[in-house]
Structure formats: C-alpha cells, structure tokens
PDB file of N, CA, C and O in Angstrom:
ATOM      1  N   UNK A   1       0.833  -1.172   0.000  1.00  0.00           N
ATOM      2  CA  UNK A   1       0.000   0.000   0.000  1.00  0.00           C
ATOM      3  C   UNK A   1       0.879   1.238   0.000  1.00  0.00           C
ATOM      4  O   UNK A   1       1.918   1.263   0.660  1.00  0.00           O
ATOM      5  N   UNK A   2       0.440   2.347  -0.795  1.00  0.00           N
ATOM      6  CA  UNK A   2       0.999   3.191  -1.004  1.00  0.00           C
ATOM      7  C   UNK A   2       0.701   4.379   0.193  1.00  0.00           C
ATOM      8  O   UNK A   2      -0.404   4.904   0.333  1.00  0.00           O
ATOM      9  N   UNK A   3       1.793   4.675   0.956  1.00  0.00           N
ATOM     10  CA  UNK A   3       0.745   5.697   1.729  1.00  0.00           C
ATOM     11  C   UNK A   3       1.196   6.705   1.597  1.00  0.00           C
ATOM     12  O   UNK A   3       2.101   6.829   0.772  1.00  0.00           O
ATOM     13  N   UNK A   4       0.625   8.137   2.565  1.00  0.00           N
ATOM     14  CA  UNK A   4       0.961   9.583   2.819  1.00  0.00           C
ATOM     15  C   UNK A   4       0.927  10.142   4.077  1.00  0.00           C
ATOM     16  O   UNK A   4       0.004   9.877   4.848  1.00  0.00           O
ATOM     17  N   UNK A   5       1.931  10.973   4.410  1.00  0.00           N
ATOM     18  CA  UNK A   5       1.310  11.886   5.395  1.00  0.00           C
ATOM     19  C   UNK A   5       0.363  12.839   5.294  1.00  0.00           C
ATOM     20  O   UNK A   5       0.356  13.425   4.211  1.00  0.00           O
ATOM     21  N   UNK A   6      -0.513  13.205   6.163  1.00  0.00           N
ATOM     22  CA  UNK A   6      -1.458  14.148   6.343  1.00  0.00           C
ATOM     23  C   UNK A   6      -1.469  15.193   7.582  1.00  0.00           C
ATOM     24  O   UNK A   6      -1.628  14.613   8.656  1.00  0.00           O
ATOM     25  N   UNK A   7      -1.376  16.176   7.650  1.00  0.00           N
ATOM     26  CA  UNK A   7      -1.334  16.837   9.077  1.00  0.00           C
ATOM     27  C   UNK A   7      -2.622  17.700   8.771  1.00  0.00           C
ATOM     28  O   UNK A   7      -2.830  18.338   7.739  1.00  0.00           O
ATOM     29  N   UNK A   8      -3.892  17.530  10.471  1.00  0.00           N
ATOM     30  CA  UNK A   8      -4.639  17.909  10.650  1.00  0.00           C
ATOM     31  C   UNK A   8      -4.698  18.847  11.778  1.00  0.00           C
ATOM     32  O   UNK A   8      -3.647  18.569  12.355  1.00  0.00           O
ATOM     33  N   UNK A   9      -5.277  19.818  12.491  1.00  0.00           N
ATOM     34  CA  UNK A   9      -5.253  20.642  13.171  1.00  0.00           C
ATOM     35  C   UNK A   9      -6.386  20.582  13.888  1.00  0.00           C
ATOM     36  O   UNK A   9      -7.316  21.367  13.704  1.00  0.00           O
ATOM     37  N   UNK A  10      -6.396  19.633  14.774  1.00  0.00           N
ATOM     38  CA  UNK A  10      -7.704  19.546  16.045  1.00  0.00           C
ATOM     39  C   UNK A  10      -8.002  20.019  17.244  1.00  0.00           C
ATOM     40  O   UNK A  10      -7.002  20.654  17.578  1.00  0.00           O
ATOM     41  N   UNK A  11      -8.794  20.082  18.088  1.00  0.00           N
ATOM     42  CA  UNK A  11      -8.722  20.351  19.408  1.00  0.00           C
ATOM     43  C   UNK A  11      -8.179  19.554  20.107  1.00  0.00           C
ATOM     44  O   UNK A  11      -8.712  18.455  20.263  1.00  0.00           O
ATOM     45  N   UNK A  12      -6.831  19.894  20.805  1.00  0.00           N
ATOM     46  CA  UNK A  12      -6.337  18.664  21.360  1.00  0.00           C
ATOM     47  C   UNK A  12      -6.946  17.773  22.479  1.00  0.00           C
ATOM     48  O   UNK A  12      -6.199  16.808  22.644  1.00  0.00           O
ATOM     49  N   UNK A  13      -7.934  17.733  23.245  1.00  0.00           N
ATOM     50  CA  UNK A  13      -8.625  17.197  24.314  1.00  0.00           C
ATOM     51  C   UNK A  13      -9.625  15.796  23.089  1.00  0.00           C
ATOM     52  O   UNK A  13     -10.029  14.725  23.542  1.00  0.00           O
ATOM     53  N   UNK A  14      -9.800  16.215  21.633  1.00  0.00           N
ATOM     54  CA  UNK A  14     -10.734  15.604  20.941  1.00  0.00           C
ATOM     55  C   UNK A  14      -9.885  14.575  20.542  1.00  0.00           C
ATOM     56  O   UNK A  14     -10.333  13.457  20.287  1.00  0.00           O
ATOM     57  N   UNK A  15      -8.198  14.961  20.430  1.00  0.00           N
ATOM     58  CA  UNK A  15      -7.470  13.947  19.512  1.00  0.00           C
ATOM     59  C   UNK A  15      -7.636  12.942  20.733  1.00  0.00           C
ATOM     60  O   UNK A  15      -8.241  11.887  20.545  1.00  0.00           O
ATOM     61  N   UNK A  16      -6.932  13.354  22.396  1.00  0.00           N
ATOM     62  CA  UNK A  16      -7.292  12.405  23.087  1.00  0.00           C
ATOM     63  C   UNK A  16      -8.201  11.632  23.639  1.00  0.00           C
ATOM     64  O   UNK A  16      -7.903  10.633  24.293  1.00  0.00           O
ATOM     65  N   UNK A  17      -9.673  12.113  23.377  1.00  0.00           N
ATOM     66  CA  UNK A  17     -10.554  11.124  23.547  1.00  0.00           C
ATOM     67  C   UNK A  17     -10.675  10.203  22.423  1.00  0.00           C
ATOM     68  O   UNK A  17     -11.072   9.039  22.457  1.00  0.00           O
ATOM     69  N   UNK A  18     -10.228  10.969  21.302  1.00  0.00           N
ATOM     70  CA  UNK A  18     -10.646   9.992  19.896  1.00  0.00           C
ATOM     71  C   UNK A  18      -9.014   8.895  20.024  1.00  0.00           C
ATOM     72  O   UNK A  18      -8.895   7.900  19.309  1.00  0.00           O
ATOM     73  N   UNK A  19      -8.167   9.220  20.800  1.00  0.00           N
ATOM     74  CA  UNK A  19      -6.995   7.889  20.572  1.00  0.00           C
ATOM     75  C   UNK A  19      -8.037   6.420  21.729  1.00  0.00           C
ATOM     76  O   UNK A  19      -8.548   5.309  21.587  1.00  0.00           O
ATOM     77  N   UNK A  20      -7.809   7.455  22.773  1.00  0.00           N
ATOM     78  CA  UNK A  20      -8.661   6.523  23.751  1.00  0.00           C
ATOM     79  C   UNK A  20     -10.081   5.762  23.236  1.00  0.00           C
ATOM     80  O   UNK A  20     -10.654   5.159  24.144  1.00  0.00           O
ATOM     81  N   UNK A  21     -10.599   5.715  22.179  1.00  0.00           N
ATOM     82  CA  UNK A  21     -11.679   5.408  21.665  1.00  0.00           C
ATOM     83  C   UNK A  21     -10.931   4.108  20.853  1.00  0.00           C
ATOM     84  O   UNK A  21     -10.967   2.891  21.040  1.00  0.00           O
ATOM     85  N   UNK A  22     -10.187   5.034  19.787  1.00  0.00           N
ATOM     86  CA  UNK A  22      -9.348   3.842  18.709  1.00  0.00           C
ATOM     87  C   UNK A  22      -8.982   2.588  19.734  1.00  0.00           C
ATOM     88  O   UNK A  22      -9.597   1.522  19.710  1.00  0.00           O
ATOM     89  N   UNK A  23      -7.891   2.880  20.633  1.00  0.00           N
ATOM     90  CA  UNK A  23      -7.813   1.777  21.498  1.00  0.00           C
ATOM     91  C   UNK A  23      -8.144   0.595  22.031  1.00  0.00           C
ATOM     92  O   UNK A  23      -7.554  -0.485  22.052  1.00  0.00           O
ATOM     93  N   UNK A  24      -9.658   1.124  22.659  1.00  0.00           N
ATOM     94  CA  UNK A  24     -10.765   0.060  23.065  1.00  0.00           C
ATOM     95  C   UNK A  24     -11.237  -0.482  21.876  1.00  0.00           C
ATOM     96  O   UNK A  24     -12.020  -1.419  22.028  1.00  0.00           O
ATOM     97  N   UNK A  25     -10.936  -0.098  20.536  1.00  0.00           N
ATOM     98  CA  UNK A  25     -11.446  -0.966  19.616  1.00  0.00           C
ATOM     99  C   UNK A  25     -10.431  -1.576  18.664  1.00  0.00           C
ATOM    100  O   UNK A  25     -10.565  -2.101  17.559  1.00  0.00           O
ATOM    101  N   UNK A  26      -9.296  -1.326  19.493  1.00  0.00           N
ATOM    102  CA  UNK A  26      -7.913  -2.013  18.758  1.00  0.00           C
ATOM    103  C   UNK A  26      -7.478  -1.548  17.323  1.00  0.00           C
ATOM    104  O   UNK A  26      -7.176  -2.273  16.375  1.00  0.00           O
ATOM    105  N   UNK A  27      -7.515  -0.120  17.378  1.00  0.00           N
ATOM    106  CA  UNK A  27      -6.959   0.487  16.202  1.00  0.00           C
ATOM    107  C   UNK A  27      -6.349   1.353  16.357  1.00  0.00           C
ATOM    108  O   UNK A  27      -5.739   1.140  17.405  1.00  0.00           O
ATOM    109  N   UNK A  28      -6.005   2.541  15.865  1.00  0.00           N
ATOM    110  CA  UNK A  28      -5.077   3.616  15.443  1.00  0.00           C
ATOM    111  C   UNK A  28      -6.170   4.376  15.191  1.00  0.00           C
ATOM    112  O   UNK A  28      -7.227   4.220  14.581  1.00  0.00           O
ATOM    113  N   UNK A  29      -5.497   5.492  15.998  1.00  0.00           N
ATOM    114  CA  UNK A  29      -6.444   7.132  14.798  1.00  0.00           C
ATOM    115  C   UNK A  29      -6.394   7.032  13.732  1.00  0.00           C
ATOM    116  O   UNK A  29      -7.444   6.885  13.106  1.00  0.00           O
ATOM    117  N   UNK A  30      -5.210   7.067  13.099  1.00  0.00           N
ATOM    118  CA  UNK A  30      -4.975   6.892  11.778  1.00  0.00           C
ATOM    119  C   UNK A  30      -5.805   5.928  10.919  1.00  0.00           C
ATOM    120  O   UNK A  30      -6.365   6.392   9.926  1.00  0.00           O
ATOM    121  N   UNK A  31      -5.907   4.866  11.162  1.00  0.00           N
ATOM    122  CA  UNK A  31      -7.065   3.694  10.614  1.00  0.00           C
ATOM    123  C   UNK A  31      -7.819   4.213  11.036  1.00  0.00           C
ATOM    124  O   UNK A  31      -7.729   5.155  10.248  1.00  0.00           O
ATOM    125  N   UNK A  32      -8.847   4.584  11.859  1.00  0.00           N
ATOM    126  CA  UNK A  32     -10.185   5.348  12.050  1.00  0.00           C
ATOM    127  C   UNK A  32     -10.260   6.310  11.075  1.00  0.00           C
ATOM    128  O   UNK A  32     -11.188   6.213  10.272  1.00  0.00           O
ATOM    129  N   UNK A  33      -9.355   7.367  10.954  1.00  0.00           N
ATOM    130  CA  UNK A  33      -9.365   8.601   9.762  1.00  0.00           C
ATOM    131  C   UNK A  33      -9.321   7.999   8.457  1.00  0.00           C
ATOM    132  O   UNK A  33     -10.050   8.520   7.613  1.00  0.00           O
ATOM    133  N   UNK A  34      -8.607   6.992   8.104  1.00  0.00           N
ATOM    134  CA  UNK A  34      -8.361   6.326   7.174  1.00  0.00           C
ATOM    135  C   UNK A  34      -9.592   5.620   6.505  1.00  0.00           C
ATOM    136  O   UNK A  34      -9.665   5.731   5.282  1.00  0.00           O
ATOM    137  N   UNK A  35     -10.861   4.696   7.346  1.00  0.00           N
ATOM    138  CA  UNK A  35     -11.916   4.211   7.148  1.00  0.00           C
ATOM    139  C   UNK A  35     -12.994   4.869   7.502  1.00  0.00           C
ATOM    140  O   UNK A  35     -13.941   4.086   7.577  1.00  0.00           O
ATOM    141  N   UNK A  36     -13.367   6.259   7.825  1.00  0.00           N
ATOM    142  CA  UNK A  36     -14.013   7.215   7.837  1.00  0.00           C
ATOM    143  C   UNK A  36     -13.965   7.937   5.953  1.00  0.00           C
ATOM    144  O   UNK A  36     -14.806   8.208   5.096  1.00  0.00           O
ATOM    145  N   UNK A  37     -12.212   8.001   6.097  1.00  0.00           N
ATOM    146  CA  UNK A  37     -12.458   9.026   4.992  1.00  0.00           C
ATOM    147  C   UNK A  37     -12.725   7.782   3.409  1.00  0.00           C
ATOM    148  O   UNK A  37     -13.103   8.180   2.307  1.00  0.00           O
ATOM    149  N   UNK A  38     -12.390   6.258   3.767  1.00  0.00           N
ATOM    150  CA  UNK A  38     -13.012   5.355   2.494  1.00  0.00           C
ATOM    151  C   UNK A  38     -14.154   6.049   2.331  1.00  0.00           C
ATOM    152  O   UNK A  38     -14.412   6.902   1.482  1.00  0.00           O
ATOM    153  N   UNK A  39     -15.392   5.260   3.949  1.00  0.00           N
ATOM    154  CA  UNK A  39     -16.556   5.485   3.536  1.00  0.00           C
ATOM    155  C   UNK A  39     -17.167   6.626   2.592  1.00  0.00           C
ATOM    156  O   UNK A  39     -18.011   6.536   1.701  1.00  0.00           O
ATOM    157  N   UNK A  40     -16.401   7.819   3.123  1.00  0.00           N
ATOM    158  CA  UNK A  40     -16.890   9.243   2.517  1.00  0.00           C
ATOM    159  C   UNK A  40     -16.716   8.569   1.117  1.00  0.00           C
ATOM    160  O   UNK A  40     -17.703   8.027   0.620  1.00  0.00           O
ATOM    161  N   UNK A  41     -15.746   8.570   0.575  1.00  0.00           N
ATOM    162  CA  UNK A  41     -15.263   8.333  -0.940  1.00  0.00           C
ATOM    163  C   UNK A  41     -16.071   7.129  -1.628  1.00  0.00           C
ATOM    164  O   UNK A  41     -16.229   7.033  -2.845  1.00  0.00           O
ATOM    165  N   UNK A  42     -16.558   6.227  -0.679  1.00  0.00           N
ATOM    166  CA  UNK A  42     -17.236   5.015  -1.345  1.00  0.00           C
ATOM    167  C   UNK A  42     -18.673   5.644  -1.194  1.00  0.00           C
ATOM    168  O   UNK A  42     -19.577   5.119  -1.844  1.00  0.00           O
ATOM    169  N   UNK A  43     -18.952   6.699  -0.409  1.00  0.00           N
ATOM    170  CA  UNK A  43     -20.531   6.946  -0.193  1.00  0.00           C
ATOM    171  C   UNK A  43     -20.958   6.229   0.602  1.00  0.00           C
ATOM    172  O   UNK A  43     -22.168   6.453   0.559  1.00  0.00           O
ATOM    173  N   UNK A  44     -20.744   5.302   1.511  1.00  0.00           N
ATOM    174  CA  UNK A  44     -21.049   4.586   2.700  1.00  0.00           C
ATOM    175  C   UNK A  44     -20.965   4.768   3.662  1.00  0.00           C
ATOM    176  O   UNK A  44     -20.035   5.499   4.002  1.00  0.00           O
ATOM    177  N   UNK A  45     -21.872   4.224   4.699  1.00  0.00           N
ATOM    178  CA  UNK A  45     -21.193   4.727   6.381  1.00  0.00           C
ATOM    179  C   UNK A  45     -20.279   3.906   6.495  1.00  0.00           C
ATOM    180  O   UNK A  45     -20.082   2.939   5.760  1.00  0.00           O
ATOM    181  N   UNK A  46     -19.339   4.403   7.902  1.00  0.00           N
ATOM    182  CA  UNK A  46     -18.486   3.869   8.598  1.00  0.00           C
ATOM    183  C   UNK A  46     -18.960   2.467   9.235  1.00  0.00           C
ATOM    184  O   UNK A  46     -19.922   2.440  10.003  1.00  0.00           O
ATOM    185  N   UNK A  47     -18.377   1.515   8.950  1.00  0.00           N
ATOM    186  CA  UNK A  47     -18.384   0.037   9.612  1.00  0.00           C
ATOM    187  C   UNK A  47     -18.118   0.509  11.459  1.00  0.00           C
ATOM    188  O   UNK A  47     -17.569  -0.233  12.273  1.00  0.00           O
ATOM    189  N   UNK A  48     -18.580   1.671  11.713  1.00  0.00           N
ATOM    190  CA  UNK A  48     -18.285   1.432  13.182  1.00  0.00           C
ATOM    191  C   UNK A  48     -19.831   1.267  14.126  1.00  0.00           C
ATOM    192  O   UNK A  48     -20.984   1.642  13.915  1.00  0.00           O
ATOM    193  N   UNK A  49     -19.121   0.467  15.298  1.00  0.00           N
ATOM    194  CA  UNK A  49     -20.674   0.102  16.329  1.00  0.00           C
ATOM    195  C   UNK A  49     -20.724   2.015  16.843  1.00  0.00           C
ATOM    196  O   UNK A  49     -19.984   2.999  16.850  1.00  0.00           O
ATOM    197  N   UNK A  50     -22.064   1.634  17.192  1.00  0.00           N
ATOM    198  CA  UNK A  50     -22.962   2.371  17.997  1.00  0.00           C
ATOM    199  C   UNK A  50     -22.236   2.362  19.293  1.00  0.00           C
ATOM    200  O   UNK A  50     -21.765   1.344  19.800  1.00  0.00           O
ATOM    201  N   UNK A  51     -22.178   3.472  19.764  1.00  0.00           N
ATOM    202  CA  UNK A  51     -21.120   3.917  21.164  1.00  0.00           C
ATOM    203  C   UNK A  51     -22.660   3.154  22.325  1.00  0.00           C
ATOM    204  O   UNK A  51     -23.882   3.127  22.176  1.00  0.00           O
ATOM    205  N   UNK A  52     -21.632   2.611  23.496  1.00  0.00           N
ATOM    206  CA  UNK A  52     -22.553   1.736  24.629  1.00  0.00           C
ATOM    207  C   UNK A  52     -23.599   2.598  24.711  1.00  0.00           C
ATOM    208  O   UNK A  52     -24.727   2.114  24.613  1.00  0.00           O
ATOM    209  N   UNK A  53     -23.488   3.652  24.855  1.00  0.00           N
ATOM    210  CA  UNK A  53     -24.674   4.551  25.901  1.00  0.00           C
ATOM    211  C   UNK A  53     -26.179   4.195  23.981  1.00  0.00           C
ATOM    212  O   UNK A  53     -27.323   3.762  23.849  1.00  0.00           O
ATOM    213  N   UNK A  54     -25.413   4.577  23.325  1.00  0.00           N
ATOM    214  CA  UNK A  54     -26.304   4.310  22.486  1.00  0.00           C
ATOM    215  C   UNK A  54     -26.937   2.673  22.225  1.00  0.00           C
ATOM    216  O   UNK A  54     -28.107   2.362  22.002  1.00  0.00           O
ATOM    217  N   UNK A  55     -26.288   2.191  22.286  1.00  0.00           N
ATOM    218  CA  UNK A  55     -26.845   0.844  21.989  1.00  0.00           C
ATOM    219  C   UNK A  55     -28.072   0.318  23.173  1.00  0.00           C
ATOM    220  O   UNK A  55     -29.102  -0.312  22.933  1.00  0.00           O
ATOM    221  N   UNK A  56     -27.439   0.934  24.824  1.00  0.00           N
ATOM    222  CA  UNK A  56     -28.368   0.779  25.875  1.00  0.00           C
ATOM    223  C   UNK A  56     -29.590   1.684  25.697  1.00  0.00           C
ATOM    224  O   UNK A  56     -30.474   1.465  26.524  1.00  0.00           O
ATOM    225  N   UNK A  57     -29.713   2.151  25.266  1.00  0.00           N
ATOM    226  CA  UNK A  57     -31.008   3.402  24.782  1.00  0.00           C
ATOM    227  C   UNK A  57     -31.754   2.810  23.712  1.00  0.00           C
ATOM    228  O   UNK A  57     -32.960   3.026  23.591  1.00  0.00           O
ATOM    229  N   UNK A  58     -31.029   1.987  22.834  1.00  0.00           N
ATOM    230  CA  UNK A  58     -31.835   1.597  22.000  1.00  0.00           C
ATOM    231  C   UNK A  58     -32.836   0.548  22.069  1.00  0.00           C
ATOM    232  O   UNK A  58     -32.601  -0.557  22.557  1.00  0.00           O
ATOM    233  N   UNK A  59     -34.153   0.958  21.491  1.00  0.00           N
ATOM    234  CA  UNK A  59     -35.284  -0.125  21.615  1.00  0.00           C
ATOM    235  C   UNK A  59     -35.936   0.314  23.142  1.00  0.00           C
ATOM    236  O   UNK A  59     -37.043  -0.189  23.338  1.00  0.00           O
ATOM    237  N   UNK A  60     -35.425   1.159  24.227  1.00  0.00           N
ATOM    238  CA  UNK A  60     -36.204   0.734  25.271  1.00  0.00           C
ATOM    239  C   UNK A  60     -37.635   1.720  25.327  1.00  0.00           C
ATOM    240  O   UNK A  60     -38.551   1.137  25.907  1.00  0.00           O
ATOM    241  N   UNK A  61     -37.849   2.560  25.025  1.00  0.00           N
ATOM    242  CA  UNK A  61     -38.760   3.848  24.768  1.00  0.00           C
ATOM    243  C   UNK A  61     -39.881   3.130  23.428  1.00  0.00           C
ATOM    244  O   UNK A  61     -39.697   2.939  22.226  1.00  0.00           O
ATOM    245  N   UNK A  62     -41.481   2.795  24.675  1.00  0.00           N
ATOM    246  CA  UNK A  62     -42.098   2.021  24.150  1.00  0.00           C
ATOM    247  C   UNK A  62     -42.729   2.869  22.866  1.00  0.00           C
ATOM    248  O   UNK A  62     -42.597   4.087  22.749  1.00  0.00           O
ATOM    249  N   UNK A  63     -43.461   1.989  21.890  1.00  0.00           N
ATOM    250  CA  UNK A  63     -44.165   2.647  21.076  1.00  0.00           C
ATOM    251  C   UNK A  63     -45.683   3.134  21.521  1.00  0.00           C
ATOM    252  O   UNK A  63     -46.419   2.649  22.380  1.00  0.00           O
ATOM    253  N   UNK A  64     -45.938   4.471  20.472  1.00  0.00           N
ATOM    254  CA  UNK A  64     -47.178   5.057  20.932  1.00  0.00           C
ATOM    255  C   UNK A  64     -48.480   4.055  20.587  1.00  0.00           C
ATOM    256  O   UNK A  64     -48.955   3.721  19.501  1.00  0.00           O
ATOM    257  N   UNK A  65     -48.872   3.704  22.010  1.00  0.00           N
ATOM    258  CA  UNK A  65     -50.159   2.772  22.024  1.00  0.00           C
ATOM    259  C   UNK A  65     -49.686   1.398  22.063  1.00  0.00           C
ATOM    260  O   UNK A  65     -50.451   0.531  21.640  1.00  0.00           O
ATOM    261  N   UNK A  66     -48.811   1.144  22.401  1.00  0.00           N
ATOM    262  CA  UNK A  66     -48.074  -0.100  22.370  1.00  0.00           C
ATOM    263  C   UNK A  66     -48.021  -0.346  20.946  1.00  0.00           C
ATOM    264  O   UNK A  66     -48.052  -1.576  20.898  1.00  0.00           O
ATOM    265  N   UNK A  67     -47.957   0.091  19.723  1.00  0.00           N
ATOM    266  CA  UNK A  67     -48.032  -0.231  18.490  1.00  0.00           C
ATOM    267  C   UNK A  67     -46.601   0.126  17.804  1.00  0.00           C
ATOM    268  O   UNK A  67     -45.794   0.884  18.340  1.00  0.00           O
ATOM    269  N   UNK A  68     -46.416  -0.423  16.728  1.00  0.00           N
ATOM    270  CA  UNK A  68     -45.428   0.571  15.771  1.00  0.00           C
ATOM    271  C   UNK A  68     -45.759   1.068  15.324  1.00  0.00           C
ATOM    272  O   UNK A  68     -46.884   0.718  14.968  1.00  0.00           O
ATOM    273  N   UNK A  69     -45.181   2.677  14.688  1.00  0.00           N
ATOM    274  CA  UNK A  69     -45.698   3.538  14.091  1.00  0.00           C
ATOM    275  C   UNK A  69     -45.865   2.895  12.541  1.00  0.00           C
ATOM    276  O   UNK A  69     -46.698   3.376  11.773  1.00  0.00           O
ATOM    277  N   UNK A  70     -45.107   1.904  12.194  1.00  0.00           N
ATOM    278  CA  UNK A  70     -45.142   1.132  10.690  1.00  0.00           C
ATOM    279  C   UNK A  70     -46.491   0.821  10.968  1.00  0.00           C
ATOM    280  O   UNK A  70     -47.145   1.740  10.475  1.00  0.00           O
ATOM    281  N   UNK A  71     -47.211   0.043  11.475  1.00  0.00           N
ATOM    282  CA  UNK A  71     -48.374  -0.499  11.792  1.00  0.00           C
ATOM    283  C   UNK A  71     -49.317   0.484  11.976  1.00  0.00           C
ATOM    284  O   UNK A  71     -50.189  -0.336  12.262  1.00  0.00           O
ATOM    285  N   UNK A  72     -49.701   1.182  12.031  1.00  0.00           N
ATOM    286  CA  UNK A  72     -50.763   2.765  12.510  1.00  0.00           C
ATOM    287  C   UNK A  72     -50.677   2.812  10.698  1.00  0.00           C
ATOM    288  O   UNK A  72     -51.564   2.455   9.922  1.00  0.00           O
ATOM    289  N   UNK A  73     -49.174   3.426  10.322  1.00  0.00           N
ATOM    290  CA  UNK A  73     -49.227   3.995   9.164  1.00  0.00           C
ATOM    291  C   UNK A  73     -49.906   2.675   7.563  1.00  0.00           C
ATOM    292  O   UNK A  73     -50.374   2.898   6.446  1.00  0.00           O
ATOM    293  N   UNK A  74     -49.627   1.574   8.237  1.00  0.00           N
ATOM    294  CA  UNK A  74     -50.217   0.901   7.346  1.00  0.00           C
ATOM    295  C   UNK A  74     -51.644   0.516   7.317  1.00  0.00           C
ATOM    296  O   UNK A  74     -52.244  -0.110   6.443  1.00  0.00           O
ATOM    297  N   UNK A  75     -52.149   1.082   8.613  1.00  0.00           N
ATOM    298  CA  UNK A  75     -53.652   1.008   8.864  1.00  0.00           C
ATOM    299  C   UNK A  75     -54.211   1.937   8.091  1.00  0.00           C
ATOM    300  O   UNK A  75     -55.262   1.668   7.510  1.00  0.00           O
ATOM    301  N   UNK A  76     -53.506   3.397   7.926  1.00  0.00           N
ATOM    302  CA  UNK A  76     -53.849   4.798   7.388  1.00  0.00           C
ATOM    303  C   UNK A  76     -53.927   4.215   6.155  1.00  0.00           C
ATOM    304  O   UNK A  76     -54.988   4.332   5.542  1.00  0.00           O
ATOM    305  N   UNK A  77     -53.032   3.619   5.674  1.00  0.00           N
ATOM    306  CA  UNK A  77     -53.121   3.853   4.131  1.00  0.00           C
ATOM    307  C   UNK A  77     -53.990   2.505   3.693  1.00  0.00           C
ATOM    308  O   UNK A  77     -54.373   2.279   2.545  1.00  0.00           O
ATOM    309  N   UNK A  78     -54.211   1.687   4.809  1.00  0.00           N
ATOM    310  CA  UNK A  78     -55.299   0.561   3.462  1.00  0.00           C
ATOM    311  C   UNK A  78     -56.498   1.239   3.909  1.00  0.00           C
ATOM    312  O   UNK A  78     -57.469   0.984   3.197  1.00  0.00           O
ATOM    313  N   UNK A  79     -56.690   1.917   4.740  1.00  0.00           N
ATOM    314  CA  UNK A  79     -58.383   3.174   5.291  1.00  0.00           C
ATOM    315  C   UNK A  79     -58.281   3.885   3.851  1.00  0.00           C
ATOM    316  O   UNK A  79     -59.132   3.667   2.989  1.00  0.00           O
ATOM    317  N   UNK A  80     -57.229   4.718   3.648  1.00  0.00           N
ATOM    318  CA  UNK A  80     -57.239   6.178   2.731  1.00  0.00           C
ATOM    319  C   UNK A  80     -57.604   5.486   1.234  1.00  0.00           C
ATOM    320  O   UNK A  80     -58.461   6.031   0.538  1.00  0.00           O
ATOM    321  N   UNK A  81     -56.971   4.355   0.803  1.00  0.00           N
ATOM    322  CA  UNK A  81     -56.628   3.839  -0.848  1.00  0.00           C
ATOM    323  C   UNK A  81     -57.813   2.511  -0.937  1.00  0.00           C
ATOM    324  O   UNK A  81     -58.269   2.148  -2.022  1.00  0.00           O
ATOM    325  N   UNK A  82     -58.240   1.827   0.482  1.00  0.00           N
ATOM    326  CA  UNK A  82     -59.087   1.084   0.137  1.00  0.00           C
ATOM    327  C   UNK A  82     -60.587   1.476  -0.575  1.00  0.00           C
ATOM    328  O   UNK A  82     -61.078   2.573  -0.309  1.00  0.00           O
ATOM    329  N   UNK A  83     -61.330   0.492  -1.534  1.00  0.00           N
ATOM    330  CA  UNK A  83     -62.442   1.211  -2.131  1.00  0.00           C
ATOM    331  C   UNK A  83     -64.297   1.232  -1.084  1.00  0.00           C
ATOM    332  O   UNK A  83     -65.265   1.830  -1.555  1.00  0.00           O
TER     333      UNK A  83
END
C-alpha cells in the first residue's frame, strides 16, 4: 500500500478522547481517519458500532399505544386507498 502523510489541526482534548476510543477498539487514529475518509469516498457509512450509551437506549422507549408507528401507518393507508 501506497501511503501519505497528512497533518490535521484539532482540538487537542478531541485527539485524546478519539486515541482513547481507537484503542478500546484495537486500532489507530490513523485507521479510524483512514476508514471514515473510504466510507466518505465510497458513499457509505463507517463500519463502526454504535457507542454503549447508544446501543443501551436503543429499543427501550415504548411505542405510541403499544403499536409501531409502521403499523398505525399501514392502517392509514389501506383506510385512505381502500375502495
């Protein structure tokens, strides 16, 4: 692989939470910047997980009426288009 240097100009408190991040997921800043800036170029998101606090949040906040909103909205539309 062919590589380059790059010099970026950050807030330094951000570079150190973002090394401390790479870490726990067994990488390099550099590979993080590196597969951030693919995705951009491929048009894809980043292959990275959902940070803990997010993943624990997710799903627990019930739906309105105990329903899914997919389900309501598919009630609306066979009401609105049915004859």
């Amino acid at each position: 692989m062919n590589t380059s240097k790059l010099t970026l100009r950050l807030d330094a408190a951000v570079i150190q939470r973002t090394k401390r991040f790479a870490k726990q997921r067994h990488t390099t800043l550099s590979g993080m910047v590196e597969d951030y800036f693919r995705a951009l170029a491929e048009e894809r998101r980043p292959d990275w997980k959902a940070a803990p606090l997010v993943r624990e949040l997710s799903g627990i906040a019930p739906a309105k009426n105990g329903r899914r909103w997919r389900t309501g909205y598919g009630d609306y539309l066979l009401k609105k288009y049915s004859l």
